[in-house]
C-alpha positions as CSV (number, residue, x, y, z in Angstrom):
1,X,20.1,-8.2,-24.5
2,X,20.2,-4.7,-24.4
3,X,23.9,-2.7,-24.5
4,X,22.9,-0.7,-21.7
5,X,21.5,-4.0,-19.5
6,X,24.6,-5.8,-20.5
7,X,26.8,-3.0,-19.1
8,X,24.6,-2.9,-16.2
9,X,25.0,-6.4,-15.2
10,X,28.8,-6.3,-15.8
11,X,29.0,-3.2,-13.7
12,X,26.8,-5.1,-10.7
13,X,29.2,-8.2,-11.0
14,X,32.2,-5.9,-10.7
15,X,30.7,-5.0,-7.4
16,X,28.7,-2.0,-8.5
17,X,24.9,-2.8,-6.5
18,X,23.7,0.7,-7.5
19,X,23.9,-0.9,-11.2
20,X,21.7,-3.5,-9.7
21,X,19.1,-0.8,-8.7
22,X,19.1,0.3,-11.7
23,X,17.8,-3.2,-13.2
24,X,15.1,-3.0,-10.5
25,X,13.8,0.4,-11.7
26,X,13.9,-0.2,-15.3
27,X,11.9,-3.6,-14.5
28,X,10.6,-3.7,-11.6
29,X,6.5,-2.2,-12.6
30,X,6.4,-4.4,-15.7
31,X,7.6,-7.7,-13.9
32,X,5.2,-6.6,-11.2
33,X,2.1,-5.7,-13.2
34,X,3.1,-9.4,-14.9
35,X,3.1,-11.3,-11.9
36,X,0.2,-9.5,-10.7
37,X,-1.7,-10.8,-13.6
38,X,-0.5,-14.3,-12.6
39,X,-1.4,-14.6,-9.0
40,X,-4.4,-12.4,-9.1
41,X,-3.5,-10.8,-6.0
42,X,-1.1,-7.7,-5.1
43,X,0.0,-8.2,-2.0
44,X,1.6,-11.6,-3.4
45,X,2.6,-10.1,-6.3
46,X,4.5,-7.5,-4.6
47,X,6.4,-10.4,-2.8
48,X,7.1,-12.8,-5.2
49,X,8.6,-10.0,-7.2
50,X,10.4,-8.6,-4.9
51,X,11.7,-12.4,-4.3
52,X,12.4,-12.6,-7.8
53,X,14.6,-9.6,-7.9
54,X,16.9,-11.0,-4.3
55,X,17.2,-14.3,-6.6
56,X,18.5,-12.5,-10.1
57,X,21.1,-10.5,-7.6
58,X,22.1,-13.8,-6.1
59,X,22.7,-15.4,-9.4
60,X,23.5,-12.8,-11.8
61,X,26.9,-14.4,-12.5
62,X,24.9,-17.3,-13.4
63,X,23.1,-15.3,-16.4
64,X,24.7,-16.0,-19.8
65,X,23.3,-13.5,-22.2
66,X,22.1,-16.2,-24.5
67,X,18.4,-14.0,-23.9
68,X,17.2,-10.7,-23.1
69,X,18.3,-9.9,-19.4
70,X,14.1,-9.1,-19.0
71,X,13.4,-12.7,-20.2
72,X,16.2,-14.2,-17.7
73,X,14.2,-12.1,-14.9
74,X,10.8,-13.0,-15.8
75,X,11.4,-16.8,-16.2
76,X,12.5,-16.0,-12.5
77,X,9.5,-14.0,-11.4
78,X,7.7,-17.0,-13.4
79,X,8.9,-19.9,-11.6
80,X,8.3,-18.2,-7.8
81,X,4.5,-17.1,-8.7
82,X,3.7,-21.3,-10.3
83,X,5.4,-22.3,-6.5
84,X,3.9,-19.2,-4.8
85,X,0.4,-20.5,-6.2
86,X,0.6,-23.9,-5.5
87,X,1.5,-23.3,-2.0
88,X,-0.7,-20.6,-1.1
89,X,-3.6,-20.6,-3.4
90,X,-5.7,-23.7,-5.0
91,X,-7.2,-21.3,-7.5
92,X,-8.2,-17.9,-8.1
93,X,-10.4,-16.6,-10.3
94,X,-10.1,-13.7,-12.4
95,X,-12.9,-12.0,-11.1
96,X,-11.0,-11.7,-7.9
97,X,-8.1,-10.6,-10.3
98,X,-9.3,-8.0,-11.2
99,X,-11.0,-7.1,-8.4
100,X,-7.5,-6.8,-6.3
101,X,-5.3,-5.6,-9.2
102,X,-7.7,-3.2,-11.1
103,X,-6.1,-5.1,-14.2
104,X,-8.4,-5.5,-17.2
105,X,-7.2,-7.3,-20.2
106,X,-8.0,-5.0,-22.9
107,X,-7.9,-5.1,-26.5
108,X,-4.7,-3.6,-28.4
109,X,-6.8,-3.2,-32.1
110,X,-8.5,0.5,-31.8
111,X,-11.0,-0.5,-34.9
112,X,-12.4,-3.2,-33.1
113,X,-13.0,-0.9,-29.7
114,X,-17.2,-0.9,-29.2
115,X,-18.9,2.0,-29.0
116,X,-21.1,1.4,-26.4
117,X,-20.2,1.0,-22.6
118,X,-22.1,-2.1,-22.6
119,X,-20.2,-3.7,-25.3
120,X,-17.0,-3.0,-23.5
121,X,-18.7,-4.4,-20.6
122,X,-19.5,-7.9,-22.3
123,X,-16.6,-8.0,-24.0
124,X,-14.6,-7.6,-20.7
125,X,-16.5,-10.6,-19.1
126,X,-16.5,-12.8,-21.9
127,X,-12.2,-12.4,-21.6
128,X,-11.8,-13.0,-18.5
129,X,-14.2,-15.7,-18.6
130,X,-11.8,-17.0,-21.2
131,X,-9.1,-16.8,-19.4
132,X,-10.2,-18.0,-16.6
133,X,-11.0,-21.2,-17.9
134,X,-7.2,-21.8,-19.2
135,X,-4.2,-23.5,-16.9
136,X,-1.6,-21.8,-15.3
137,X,0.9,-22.0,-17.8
138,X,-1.3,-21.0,-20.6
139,X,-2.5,-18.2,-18.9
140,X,0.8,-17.4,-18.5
141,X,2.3,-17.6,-22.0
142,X,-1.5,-15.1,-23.2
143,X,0.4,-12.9,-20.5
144,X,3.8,-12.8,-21.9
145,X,2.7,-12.3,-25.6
146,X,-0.3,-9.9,-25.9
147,X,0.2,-8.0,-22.2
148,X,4.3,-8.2,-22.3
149,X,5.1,-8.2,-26.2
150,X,7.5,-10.8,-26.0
151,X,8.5,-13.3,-29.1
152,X,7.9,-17.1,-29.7
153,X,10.9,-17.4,-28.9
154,X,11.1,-15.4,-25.5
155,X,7.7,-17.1,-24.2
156,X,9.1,-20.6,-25.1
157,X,12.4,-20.0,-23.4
158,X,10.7,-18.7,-20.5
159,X,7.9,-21.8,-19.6
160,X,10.5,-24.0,-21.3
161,X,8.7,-25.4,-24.7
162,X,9.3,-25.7,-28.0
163,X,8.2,-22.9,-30.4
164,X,5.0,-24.1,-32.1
């Protein structure tokens, strides 16, 4: 965890909520954008975000430090968007995705960017026809390691497996 989140969250327990916003603003777009990526959908990524940030306030004192404050918060965010989807939404695809988030997964290696529109084109549907085709939870844990840059360890803390 992060010295400054750690003082943060000690400051919020002591009573200090504007420490609290804090938190929010430092995490609030990238648990968001996450979440988003999950439910394919922004209006219900905007809620179960905002959801997920009423529940870390409610049980900050509950938080141990054993992780990364942002991992604590997304496992959070994680767990309301798996309920959110299985209440509200058999399936979505993610065509509709991307359709409602203007999210693209995208490629992080620059040598292996095409050069031709068309290329980027294929290459786009043959991912998200990949994706697509995976569950929920490994969806989920593509997410957390290519989009968010979290470790093995992070991602199996947060949809509680093993690493490996």
């Amino acid at each position: 965890m992060s010295g400054n989140d750690n003082q943060l969250i000690q400051e919020c327990l002591n009573g200090n909520t504007e420490a609290f916003g804090q938190l929010v603003q430092k995490y609030q777009e990238r648990i968001y954008q996450s979440v988003a990526r999950l439910l394919g959908n922004r209006t219900d990524a905007s809620d179960v975000t905002q959801e997920a940030f009423v529940q870390a306030y409610e049980k900050l004192s509950s938080f141990r430090g054993e992780s990364a404050f942002y991992s604590w918060l997304f496992r959070i965010a994680w767990n309301n968007a798996m309920t959110w989807r299985r209440k509200r939404r058999p399936a979505n695809s993610l065509e509709s995705m991307r359709e409602s988030t203007g999210v693209e997964p995208t490629d992080r290696n620059p040598v292996s960017a095409p050069e031709h529109p068309l290329e980027v084109s294929e290459r786009q549907a043959m991912v998200r026809r990949a994706l697509d085709s995976l569950t929920e939870e490994y969806r989920a844990v593509l997410v957390l390691k290519e989009m968010e840059d979290l470790s093995y360890e992070e991602i199996a803390g947060i949809v509680n497996c093993p690493v490996g």
